[in-house]
C-alpha positions as CSV (number, residue, x, y, z in Angstrom):
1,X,61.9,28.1,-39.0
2,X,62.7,27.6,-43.0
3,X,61.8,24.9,-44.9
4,X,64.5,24.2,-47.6
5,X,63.6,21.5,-50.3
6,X,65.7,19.7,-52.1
7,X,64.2,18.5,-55.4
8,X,66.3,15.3,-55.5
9,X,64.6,13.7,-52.4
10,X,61.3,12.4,-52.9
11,X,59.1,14.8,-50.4
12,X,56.1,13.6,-49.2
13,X,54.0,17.0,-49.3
14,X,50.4,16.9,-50.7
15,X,50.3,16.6,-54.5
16,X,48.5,19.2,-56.4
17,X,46.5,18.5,-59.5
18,X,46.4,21.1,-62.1
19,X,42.6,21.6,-63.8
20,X,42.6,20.3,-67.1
21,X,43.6,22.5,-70.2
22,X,41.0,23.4,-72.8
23,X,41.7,22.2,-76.5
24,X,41.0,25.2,-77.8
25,X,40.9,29.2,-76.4
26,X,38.2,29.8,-79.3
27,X,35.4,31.9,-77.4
28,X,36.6,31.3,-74.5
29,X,36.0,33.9,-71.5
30,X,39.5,34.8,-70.1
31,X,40.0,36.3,-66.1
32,X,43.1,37.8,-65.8
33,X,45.2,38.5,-62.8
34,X,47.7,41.6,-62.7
35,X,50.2,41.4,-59.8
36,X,51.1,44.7,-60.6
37,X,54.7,44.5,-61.4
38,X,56.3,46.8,-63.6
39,X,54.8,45.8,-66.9
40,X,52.9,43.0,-66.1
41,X,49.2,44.8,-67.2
42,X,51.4,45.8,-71.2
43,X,52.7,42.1,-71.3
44,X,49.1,40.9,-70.3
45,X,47.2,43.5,-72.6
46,X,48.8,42.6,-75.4
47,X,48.5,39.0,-75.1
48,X,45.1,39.6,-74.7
49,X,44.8,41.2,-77.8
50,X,45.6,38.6,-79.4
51,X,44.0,36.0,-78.3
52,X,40.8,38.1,-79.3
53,X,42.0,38.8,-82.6
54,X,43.1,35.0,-83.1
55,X,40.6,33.1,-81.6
56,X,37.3,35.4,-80.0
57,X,38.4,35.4,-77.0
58,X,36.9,37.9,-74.6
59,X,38.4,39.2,-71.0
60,X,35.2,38.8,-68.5
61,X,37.4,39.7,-65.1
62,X,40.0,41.5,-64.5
63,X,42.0,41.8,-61.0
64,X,44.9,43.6,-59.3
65,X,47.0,42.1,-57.0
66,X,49.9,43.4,-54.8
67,X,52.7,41.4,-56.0
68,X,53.4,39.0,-53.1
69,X,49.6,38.9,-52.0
70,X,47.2,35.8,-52.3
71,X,44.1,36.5,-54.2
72,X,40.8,37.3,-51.7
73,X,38.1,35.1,-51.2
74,X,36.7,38.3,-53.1
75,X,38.5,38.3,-55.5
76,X,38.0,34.4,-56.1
77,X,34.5,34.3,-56.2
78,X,34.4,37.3,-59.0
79,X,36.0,34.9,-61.1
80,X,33.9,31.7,-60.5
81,X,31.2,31.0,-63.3
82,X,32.3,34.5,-65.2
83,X,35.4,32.8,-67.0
84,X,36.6,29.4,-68.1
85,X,40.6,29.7,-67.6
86,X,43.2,32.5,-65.7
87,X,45.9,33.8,-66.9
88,X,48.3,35.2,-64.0
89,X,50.6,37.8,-65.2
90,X,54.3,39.0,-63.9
91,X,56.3,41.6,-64.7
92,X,59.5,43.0,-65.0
């Protein structure tokens, strides 16, 4: 069965709360998450770059993902204490 949403009715799913942004990326340890879409790893490199360059910001983990795919429980737990924020690429 599908599930079709319309976002003009008021839904009563489960609310999810995003974790709180950091003021500031300086130092920071970055995981990064490829889902391996045509130039998701060149987009995510280069941003990368320069958030070392701008602010000393260093790249602790990085994963590959198949596109569609969950991350493992694996996976999760090599980024858990190793980096303080994500940043899940796409490509195309």
């Amino acid at each position: 069965m599908m599930d079709i949403l319309d976002p003009t009715i008021p839904t009563e799913r489960e609310r999810i709360d995003y974790a709180p942004r950091p003021a500031s990326v300086q130092g920071l340890r970055i995981g990064v998450i490829d889902n391996t879409r045509q130039n998701a790893e060149a987009v995510l490199n280069k941003l990368t770059e320069e958030l070392a360059t701008r602010y000393g910001a260093k790249v602790e983990v990085l994963l590959h993902k198949h596109q569609r795919a969950p991350l493992q429980d694996a996976q999760l737990e090599d980024l858990k204490g190793k980096v303080d924020f994500v940043i899940a690429g796409v490509g195309d």
